[in-house]
N, C-alpha and C positions, 0 to 999 in steps of 0.2 A: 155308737155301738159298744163301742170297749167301755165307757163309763155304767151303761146298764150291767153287762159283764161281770164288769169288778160288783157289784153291788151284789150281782147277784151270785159268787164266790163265796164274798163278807157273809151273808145270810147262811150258806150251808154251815160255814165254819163256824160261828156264833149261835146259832139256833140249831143248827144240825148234829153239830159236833160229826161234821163229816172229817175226816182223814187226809192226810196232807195229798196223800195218792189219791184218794178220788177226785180232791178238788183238782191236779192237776188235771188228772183223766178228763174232766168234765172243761178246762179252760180249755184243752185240747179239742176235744168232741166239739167245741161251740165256736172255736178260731176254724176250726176244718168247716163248719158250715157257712162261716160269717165269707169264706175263701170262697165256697162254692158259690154263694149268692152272688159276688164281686163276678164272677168267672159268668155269670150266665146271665149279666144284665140286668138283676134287682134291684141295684144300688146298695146303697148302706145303713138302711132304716130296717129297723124290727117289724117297725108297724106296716112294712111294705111286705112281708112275707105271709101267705096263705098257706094251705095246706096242702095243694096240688104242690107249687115249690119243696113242702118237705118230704111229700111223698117223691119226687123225682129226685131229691140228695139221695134218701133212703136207699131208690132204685140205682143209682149210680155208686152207691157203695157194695149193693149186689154182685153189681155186674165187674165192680173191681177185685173180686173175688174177696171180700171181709168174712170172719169168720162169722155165725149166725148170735153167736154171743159177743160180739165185738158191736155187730148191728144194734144190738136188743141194748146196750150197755150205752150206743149215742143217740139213738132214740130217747133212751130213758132221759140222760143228761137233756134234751133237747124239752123232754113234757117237762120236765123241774124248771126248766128257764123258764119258756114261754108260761106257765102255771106260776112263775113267780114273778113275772113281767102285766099280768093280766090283774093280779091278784091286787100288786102296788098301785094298780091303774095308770099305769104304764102303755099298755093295749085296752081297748075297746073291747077284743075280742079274742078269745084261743084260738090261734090257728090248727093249736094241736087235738083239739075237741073232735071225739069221732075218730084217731088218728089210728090206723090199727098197726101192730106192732108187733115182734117174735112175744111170745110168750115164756116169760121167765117166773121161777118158783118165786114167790114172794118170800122174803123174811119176816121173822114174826119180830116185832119189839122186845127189846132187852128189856127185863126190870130186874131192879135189886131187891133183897129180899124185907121184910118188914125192920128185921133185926138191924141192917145196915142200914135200912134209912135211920132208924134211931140213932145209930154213931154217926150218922152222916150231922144231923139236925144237932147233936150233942153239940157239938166243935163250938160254933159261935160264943156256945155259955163259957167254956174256957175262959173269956176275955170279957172287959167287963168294959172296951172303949164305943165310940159311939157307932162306929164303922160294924163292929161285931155286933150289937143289937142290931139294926138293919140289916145286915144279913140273914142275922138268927128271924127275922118276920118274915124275910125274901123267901127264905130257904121253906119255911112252914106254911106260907102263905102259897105258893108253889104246891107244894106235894098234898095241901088241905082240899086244891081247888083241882089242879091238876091243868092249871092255866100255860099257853103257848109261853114262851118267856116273851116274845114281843107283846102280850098282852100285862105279862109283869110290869116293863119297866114303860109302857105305854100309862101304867094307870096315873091317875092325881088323887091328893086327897080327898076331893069331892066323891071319889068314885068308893069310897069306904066308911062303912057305918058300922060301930061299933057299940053303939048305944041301943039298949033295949032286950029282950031275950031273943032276939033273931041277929044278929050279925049277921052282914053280909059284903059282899064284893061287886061293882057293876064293873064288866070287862066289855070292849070290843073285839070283837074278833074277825075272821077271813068273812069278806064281802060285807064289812062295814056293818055287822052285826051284831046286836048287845044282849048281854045276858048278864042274870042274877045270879052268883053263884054263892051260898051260904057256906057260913066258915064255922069252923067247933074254935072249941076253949082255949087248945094249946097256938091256933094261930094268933085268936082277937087275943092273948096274952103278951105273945110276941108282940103282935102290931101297937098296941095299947101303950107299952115298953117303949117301943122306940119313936112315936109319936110324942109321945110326953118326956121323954128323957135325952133323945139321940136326934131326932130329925133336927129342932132347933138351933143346935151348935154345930148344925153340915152346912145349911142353907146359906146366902151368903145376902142372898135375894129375896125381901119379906114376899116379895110377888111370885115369887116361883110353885108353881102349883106342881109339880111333880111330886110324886106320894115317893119315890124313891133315888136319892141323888149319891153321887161320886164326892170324893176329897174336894172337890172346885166348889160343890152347890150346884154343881146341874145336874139335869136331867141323867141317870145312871145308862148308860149303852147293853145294848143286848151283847157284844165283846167287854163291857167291861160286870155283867153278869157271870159271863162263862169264865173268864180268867179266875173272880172269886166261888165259884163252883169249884172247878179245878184245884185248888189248894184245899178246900176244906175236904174233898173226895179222897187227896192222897193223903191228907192228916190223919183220916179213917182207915186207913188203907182197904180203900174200896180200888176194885177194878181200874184200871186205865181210860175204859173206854164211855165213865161216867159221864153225862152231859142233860143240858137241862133238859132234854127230851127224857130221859129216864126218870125224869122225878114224875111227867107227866104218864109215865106209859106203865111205871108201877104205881102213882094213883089208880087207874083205871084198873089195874090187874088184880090190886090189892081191893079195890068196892065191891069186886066182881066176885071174889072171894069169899068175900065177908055178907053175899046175901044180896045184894043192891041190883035191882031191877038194872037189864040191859039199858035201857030207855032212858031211865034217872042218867046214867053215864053220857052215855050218849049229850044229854040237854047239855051236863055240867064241860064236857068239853067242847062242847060244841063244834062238832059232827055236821053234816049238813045229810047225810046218810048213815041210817044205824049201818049200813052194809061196813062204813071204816070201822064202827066200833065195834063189829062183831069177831075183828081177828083176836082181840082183848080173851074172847072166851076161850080158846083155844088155848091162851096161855092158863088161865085158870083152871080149865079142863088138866090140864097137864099136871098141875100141880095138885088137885085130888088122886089123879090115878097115881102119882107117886107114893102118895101117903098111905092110899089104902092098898100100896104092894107094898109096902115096909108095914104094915099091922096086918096085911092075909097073905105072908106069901105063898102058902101050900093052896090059896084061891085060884091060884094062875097056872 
């Protein structure tokens, strides 16, 4: 149980860019439930808990008088696990599917603005070693595609075509799904770069098929994505709370912007529901009516 746990920690932190407080909040929230199962005769297996079980922690945190946002908050932490336990194929099955739960305001996605992504993407060219070209393709290749970062540093060479007038990217993504996603000039520019000039003197393994590797020659970690995010974010002096979810959540806000059919988003992220991709509009909604109350304000 604890080894799923810790995995599934590493992922918010790396891919979430969750906050040291939440991940606490959340080892807590799931030590508290792992206790209750122990307590009530489930044993110590994941795959041993259904939904009746979570509904009865739920209930017994009711009735211990929990605040109703205390409830909604290890709930949550409890669908993020078991949703990332089901996801690894770790489980067969959600138990949390169907699971109903206090109802809390959603937060909409942070995105940074077109301008900081440009300082963000700048940094790399500063440096002209082979470490910096692989980034400078990670970082563009990222925000071109608006790809998960387990889908970044999952890809291999094979999965990139750069020949021809269509360039493109083949990714997997949640539920073992593949999609095409077409790339413009300034990524196949970056990738082209560091393919021909930088990948070769990382590698260390002619065999190694990973499209993006670390100082060793292997395979680059979705923590060792985030750490080099993290520096180039505060080089720019962008925000604190930059992480590779924000390169993806201001692709999508910035398409959405710029004209590009709900749907086409959707495909490129790979959505399994337009309903997720439809909080994107919301942000861009937001960001018209800014503009057009700074150019009418006597309209309002």
């Amino acid at each position: 149980m604890e080894s799923h746990l810790t995995a599934f920690l590493d992922f918010l932190s790396a891919e979430k860019g969750a906050s040291s407080n939440t991940i606490a909040a959340y080892r807590n929230d799931l030590e508290q439930l792992a206790e209750y199962l122990k307590a009530h005769g489930n044993g110590n297996r994941w795959d041993k808990v259904d939904r009746m079980v979570i509904q009865d922690f739920i209930l017994d945190l009711k009735q211990r008088k929990y605040a109703e946002t205390t409830v909604a908050r290890k709930v949550a932490a409890i669908r993020s696990f078991f949703g990332f336990l089901a996801a690894e194929g770790i489980l067969a099955n959600n138990p949390t599917d169907g699971l109903a739960s206090p109802r809390v305001g959603k937060m909409l996605p942070k995105a940074i603005t077109p301008n900081e992504v440009d300082e963000l993407l700048e940094q790399p060219c500063k440096r002209a070693t082979p470490e910096a070209k692989r980034d400078r393709a990670m970082l563009e290749l990222l925000y071109a595609t608006g790809m998960r970062v387990t889908e970044l540093v999952s890809l291999e060479v094979s999965n990139v075509s750069l020949d021809g007038k269509n360039p493109f990217v083949r990714c997997t993504g949640k539920g073992a799904k593949e999609r095409i996603i077409p790339i413009h000039e300034q990524a196949t520019e970056a990738l082209t770069e560091y393919l021909t000039e930088a990948r070769s003197l990382m590698v260390r393994n002619k065999n190694e098929k990973a499209l993006f590797v670390n100082r060793r020659g292997e395979r680059l970690t979705r923590q060792g994505f985030w750490l080099i995010l993290k520096g180039y974010a505060k080089a720019a002096n962008l925000r604190d709370d930059v992480t590779p979810h924000t390169l993806r959540h201001s692709f999508a806000t910035h398409m959405l912007r710029g004209g590009m059919p709900l749907r086409h988003v959707q495909e490129m992220l790979g959505h399994a529901n337009i309903s997720t991709t439809q909080v994107y509009t919301h942000l861009a909604s937001e960001h018209v009516r800014q503009v057009y109350e700074k150019a009418h304000p006597r309209a309002l």
